[in-house]
N, C-alpha and C positions, 0 to 999 in steps of 0.2 A: 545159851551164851550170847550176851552182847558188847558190842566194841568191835575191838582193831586185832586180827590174829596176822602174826605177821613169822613166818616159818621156812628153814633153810632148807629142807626135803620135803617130803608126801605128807600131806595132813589128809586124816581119811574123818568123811563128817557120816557116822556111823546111822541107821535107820532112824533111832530112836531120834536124833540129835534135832534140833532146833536154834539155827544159827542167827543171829540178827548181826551183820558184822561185814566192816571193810577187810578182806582178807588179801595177801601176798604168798604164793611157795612157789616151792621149785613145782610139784604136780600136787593137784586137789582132786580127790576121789569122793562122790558125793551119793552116797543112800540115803540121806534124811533130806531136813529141808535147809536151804539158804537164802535168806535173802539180804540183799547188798551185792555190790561190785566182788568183782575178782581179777586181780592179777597173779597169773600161776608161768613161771618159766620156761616148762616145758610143755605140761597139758592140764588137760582140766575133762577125768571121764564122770561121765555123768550116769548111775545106777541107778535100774529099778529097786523100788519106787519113789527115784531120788527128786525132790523139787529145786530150778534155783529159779529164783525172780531177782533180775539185776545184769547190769553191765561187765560183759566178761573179755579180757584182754589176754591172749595166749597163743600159741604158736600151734598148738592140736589141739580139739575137739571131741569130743565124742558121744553120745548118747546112745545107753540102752535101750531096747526097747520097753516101753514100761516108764522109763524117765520122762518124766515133765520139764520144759525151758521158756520162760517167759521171759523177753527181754533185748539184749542186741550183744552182736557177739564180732571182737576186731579182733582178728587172727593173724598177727605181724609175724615175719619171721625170729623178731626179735623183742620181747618185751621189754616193758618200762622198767624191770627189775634189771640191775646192772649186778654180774656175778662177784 
């Protein structure tokens, strides 16, 4: 997938997946690869053996063990998404 994914709840980017993409949700659950920005509302967990490379703006965090993150990570209490 490439582009703009822009999502009002959980997108989950499943092992297989291959994302090239500015993405927006409420939370982003991540087992394949991503790369591109993310703004995710509430969190952003990151699975083995998930990849993101890109700038990530969100209020939680997470990574498993086994997940890969290359990149930088602003963690406001509130994101740039307005509800």
């Amino acid at each position: 997938l490439e582009g703009t994914v822009h999502a009002e709840g959980t997108l989950l980017i499943g092992k297989q997946a291959q994302v090239k993409a500015t993405i927006e949700a409420g939370t982003v659950i991540c087992q394949g690869n991503i790369y591109g920005n993310i703004i995710a509302k509430e969190k952003i967990n990151l699975l083995s053996p998930g990849f993101i490379d890109g700038t990530l703006t969100t209020p939680k965090f997470s990574v498993e063990t086994g997940g890969r993150f290359n990149g930088q990570v602003s963690m406001n209490q509130q994101s740039s998404i307005k509800p």
